[in-house]
C-alpha positions, -999 to 999 in steps of 0.1 A, spaced: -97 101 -166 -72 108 -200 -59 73 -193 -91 54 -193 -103 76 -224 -73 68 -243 -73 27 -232 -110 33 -249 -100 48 -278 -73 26 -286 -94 -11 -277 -122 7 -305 -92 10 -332 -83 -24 -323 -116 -39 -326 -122 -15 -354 -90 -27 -371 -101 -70 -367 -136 -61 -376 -123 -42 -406 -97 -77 -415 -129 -100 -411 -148 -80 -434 -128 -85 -457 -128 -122 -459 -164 -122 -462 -187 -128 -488 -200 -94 -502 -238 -98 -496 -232 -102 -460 -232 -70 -438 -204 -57 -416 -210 -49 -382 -196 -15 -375 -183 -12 -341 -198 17 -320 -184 49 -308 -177 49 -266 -205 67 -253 -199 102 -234 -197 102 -198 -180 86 -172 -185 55 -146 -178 69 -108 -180 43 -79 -175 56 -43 -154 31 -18 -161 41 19 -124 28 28 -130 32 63 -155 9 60 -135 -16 42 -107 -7 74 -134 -15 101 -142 -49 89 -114 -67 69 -100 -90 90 -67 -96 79 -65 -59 83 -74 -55 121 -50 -88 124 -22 -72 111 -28 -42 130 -33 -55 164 5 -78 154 19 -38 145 3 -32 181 15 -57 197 48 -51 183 50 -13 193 43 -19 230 67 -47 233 99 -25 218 84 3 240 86 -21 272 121 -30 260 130 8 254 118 18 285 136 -13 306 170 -4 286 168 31 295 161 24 327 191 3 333 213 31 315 200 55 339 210 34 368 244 31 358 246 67 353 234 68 388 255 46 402 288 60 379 276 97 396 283 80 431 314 68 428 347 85 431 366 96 401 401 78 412 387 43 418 398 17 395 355 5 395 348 37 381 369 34 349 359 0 341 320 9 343 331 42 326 
């Protein structure tokens, strides 16, 4: 809110300041316009975002891609451990002192 106050206060120097340099080029019967002080209060708008979430498309697009995405790399977690765990098995079954073991070791 101090932000938007000051951006005000400094566009009514500015326009205040070129008013001011045209006024002086002009003609002395003619009146200046005198710029007007920013009025009091403020402007609130309220954005229901989920809203805007429920019914953007590109939105729901990229989400259903994220999705998408998540189960895949779980499938592919899950199939990896899954292989890992049968080598453990299968390591756990064999004899220490065979030369199989070390190599799959």
């Amino acid at each position: 809110m101090r932000i938007s106050l000051l951006i005000a206060a400094f566009v009514a120097t500015v326009v205040s300041g070129t008013n001011l340099l045209h006024a002086q080029g002009q003609p002395a019967g003619r009146p200046v316009a005198r710029p007007t002080a920013p009025k009091s209060g403020t402007n609130v708008a309220v954005v229901d975002v989920g809203f805007i979430f429920k019914n953007a498309e590109r939105f729901k697009r990229a989400m259903d891609d994220l999705k998408a995405a998540d189960t895949k790399f779980q499938n592919e977690v899950t199939t990896r451990r899954d292989a890992i765990n049968a080598q453990i098995q299968k390591l756990q079954n064999m004899s220490k002192a065979t030369t199989d073991y070390k190599i799959l070791e």
